[in-house]
C-alpha positions, -999 to +999 in steps of 0.1 A: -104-810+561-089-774+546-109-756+518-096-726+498-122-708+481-103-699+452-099-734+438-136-746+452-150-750+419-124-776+401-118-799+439-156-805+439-154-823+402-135-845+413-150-857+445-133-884+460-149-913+486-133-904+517-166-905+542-169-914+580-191-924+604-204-903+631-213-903+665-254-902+674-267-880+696-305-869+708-312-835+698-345-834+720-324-838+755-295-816+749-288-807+784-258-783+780-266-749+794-240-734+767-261-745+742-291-730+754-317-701+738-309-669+763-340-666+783-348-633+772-323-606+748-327-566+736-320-572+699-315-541+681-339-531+655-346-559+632-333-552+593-356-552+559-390-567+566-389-582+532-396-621+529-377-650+523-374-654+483-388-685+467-362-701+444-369-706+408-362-740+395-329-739+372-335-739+336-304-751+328-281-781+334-257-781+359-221-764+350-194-779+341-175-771+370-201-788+398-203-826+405-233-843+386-254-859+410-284-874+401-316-864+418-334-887+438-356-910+421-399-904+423-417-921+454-449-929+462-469-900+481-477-919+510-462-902+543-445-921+567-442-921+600-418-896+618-434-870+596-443-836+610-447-812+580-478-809+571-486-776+557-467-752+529-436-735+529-436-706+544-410-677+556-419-687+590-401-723+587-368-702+580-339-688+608-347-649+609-323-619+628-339-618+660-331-661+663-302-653+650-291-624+675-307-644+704-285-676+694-254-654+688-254-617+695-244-602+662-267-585+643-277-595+609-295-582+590-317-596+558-310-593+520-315-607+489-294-630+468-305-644+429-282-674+427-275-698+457-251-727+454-253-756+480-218-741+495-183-739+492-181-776+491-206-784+460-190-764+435-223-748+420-247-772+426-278-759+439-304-775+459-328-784+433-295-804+414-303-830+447-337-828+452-349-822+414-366-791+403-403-797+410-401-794+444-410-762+463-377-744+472-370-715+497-340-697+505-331-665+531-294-646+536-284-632+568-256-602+564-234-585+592-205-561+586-171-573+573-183-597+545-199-621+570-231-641+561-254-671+572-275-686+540-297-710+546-318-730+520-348-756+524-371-778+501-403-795+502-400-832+488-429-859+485-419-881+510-396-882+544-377-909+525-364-886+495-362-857+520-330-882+538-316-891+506-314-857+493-297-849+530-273-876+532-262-871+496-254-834+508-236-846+533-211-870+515-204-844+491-192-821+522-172-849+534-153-858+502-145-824+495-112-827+484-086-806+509-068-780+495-027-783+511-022-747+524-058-733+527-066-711+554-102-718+553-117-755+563-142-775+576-135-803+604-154-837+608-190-839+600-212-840+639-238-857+641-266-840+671-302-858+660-311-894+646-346-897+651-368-912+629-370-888+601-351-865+618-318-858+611-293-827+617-254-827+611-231-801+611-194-797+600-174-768+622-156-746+600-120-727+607-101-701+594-062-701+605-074-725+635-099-701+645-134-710+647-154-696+616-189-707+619-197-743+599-223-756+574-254-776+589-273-806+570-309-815+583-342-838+570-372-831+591-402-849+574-408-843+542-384-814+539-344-811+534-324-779+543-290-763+547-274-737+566-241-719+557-229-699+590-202-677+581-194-658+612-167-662+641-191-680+661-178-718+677-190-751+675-216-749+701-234-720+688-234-736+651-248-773+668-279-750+683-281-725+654-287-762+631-311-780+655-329-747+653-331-746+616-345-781+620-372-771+645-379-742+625-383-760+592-403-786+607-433-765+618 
């Protein structure tokens, strides 16, 4: 799958159904010591101390330039089982430096961003365009030197049910991404790491001239649905812990 960024915009309107299954995997008994939180790390000073910023619904319709996807129909409040979020949204269900550093070893460090699309692959579809726009949003950016980023996103829905639709329509739309011939920049086969019950994390590996370049995570925990966009030279096992992670995070 090859992505340029410069001709993002126009591939994802016209999305085509390319899809494919996935392996399944338990997140709960990963056993690879690669993939493992570092006992203990000396991360340098942590960046600003501001808070993750609460998105404000969009006020207006959706581009021209991103697919139109419906958001998921309204569902009875009623949780079901598998659910473990309980309280509010908070700062503290999003990844922060020090996680970051202790996953990776760069430093990052926080910042600010006004508009947030779902990624390279959704044109400029946010993630209230899939979850609709009453639902309580949060987003964070990560920055480290040389233009690299990690942006990660996460919303509350009423029920585990929605919070998986809203996921696996995410994650089609980062599958039919149409490739661009001669890109530099692309993401391979979506990964599936966690199928439990209400539970769900994928993540697609990104490359950059063959070189690994991060990748872009998909997870439903409960009631709530989240991204994360890793751009940073950091490979395929790094991005599988930094998204079950994100997962655990958003699920407390």
């Amino acid at each position: 799958m090859r992505i340029d960024y410069a001709v993002i915009a126009a591939a994802a309107a016209v999305l085509t159904g390319v899809g494919g299954a996935a392996a399944v995997v338990q997140v709960s008994n990963d056993s690879d010591p690669s993939t493992q939180l570092p006992a203990s790390s000396s991360a340098p000073s942590s960046g600003p101390t501001t808070g993750a910023t609460a998105t404000t619904p969009p006020t207006s319709a959706t581009p021209p330039t991103a697919a139109t996807v419906p958001p998921v129909a309204s569902e009875p409040t009623t949780a079901a089982s598998g659910s473990t979020t309980t309280d509010g949204l908070s700062e503290e269900n999003l990844i922060r430096e020090r996680l970051y550093y202790d996953v990776t070893r760069h430093s990052f460090t926080q910042k600010k961003a006004s508009f947030l699309p779902l990624g390279p692959c959704t044109g400029d579809l946010q993630m209230g365009d899939v979850t609709g726009d009453d639902v309580t949003r949060l987003d964070t950016v990560l920055a480290g030197g040389g233009g690299r980023e990690v942006v990660e996103q996460l919303a509350e829905t009423n029920t585990p049910n929605l919070a998986a639709q809203a996921a696996d329509t995410i994650v089609t739309l980062v599958e039919e991404c149409e490739a661009i011939e001669g890109g530099d920049f692309g993401y391979g086969d979506p990964v599936l790491v966690s199928s439990e019950p209400h539970h769900m994390v994928w993540y697609f590996p990104a490359f950059d001239s063959d070189s690994a370049a991060g990748g872009y995570a998909v997870f439903n925990v409960g009631t709530r649905v989240g991204v994360l966009e890793v751009n940073d030279t950091v490979g395929e096992k790094k991005v599988a812990l930094l998204a079950k992670e994100a997962a655990r995070l958003a699920g407390e």
